[in-house]
ZAKOLPA-267615 format. One record per residue (C-alpha): residue in three letters; x, y, z. Coordinates in steps of 0.001 Angstrom, whole numbers, plus 524288, in hexadecimal, padded with zeros to 5 digits. Each point is the difference from the previous one (the first is absolute). Layout:
! ZAKOLPA-267615
AlaXYZ/...
***
This chain:
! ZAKOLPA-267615
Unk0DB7B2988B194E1/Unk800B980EFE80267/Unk7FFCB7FC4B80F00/Unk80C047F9657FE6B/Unk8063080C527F753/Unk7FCD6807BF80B22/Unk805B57FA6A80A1E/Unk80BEC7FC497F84B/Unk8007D80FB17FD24/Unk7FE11801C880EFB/Unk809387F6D880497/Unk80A2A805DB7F5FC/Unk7FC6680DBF807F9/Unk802457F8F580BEF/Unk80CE97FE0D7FCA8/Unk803F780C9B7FA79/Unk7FB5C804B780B31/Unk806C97F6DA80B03/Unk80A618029F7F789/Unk800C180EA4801B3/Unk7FFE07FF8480E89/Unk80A387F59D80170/Unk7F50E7F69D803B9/Unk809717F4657F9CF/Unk7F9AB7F3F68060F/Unk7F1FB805A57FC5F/Unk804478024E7F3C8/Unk804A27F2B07FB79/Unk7F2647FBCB80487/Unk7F975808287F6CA/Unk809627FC667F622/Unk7FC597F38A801DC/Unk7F215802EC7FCF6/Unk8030B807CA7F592/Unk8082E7F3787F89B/Unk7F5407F68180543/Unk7F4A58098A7F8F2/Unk807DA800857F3FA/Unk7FFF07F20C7FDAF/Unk7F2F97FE108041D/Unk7F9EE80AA97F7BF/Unk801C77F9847F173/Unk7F9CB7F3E180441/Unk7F30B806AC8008C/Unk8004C801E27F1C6/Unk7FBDE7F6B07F878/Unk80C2F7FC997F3C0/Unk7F8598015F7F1E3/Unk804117F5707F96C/Unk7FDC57FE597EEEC/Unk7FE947F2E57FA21/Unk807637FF827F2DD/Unk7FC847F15B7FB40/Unk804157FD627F1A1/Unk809067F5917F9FD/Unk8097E808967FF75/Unk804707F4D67F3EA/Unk80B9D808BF8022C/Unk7FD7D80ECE806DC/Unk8046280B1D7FA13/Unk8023C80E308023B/Unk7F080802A17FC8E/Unk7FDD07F78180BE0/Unk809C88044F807BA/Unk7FC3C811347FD9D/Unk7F2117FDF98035F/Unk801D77FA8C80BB6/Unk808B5809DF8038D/Unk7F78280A157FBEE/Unk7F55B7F9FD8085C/Unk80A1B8005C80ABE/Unk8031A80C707FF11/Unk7F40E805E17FAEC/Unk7F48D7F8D580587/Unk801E27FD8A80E7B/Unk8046D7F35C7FEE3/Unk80A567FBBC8097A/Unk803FC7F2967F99C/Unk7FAE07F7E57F435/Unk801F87F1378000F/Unk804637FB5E7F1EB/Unk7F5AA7F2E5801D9/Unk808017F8A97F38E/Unk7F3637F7E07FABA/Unk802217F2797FC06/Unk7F71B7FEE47F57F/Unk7F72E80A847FC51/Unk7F12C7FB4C7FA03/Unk801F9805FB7F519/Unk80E677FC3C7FC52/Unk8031E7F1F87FC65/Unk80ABC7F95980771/Unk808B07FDF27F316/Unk802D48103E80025/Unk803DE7FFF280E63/Unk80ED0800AB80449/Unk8024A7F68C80D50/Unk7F8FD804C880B50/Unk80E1D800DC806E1/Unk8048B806A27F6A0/Unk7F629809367FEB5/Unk7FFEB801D880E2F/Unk80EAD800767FFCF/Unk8005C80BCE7F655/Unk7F649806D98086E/Unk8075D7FEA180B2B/Unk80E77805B77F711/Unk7F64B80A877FC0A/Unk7FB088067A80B90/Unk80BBF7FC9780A46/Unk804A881094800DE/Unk7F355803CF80372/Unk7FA097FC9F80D9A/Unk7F368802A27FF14/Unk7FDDF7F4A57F601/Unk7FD927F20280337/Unk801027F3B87F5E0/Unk7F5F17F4C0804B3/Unk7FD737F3D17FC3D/Unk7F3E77FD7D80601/Unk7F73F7FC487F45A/Unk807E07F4577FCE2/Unk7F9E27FAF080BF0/Unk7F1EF800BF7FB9E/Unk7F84E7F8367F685/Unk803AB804747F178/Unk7FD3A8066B7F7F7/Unk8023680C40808E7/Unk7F33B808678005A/Unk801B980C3E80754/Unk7F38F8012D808AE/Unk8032B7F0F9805A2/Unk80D2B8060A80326/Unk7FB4D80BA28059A/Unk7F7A07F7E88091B/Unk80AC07F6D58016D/Unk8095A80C2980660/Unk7F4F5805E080733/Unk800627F104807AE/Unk80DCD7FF7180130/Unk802208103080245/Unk7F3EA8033380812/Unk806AA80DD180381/Unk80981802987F472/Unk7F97D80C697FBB6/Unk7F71C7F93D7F619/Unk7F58D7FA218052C/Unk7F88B7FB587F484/Unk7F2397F7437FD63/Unk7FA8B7FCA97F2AE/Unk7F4438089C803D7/Unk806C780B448027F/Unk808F57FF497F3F9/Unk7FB9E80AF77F94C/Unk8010A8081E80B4C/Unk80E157FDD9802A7/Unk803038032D7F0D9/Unk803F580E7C7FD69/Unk8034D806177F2AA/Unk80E578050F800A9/Unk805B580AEE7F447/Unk80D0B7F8187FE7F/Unk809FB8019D7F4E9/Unk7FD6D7F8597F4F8/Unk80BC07F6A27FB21/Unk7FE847F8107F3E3/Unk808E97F56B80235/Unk7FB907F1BF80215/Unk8047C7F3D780347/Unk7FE077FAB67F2CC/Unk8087F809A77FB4A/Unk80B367FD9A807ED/Unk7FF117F08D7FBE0/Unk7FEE48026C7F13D/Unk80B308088480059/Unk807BE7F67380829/Unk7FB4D7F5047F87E/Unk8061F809377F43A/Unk80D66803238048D/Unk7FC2680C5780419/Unk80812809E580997/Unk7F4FD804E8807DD/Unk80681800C780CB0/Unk7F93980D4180303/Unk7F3547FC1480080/Unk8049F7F68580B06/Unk805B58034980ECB/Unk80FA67FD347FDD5/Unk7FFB87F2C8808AB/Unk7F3A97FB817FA7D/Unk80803801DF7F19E/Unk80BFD7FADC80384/Unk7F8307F3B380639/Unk7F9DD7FD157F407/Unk80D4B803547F7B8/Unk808197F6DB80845/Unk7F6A57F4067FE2F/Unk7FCBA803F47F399/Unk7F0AF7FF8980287/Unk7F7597FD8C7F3CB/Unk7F10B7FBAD80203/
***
């Protein structure tokens, strides 16, 4: 990786230098080099990429600030929203669709690119247990930027000082359930989504 930097820096020289002395046809070679480096470079680093699995039974702006913050904060250069089709420890009767879960997600995080909405747990035997999955993605992803076993779990897991946002899911659903205008507790498209098909659970 730094041999590439430097020779992208010294091909950059090159040119400056061609450059200088009217060298033109020189010069565009080490342009060349210069462009070719530059898109070469960033592949050598590998993309850190956060797994976010929930049911998401609907996201809300709790969900939607930590992962920014971990974005932002932590080093992270995407998260993947994995929406989870049935959690072990939630009963199916709570859960919202798993389109429409998914579909919210998706309203939710469209402004921001360094999110991702997946729906790769409704492929996988339910209910959705998160070190399966994890094994599932290291199968599928071998190079993703989370290359995870079962043995190694608790070496992949690092504390993180996040904000702390009481708002849950259950929340949002009472209050729905009760008439309630809590449309800013919700991203705007996710809100008017749920408004426009007038979404109960």
């Amino acid at each position: 990786m730094y041999l590439c930097a430097v020779t992208g820096v010294m091909n950059l020289l090159a040119f400056i230098v061609c450059l200088y002395f009217q060298q033109w046809f020189i010069s565009g070679i080490a342009l060349l080099l210069t462009i070719r480096q530059a898109i070469v470079l960033p592949k050598w680093r590998k993309k850190k990429t956060g797994i976010f699995s929930g049911s998401f039974n609907p996201i809300h702006i709790g969900h939607l600030a930590l992962a920014n913050y971990l974005c932002e904060y932590e080093g992270l250069d995407e998260i993947w929203f994995m929406v989870s089709p049935q959690n072990p420890l939630k009963t199916k009767a709570e859960l919202w669709s798993d389109e429409l879960r998914l579909q919210l997600v998706e309203l939710s995080i469209s402004d921001y690119p360094r999110f991702r909405a997946s729906d790769f747990e409704f492929h996988l035997p339910r209910p959705s247990y998160s070190v399966y999955t994890l094994e599932k993605l290291r199968e599928a992803y071998p190079d993703p930027g989370f290359p995870v076993k079962e043995e190694e779990l608790p070496e992949t897991v690092r504390l993180v000082h996040s904000p702390v946002f009481e708002i849950s899911s259950t929340f949002i659903r009472e209050a729905l359930n009760a008439g309630k205008d809590i449309r800013y507790f919700l991203h705007p498209r996710a809100w008017e989504a749920i408004k426009k098909d007038n979404i109960r659970l």
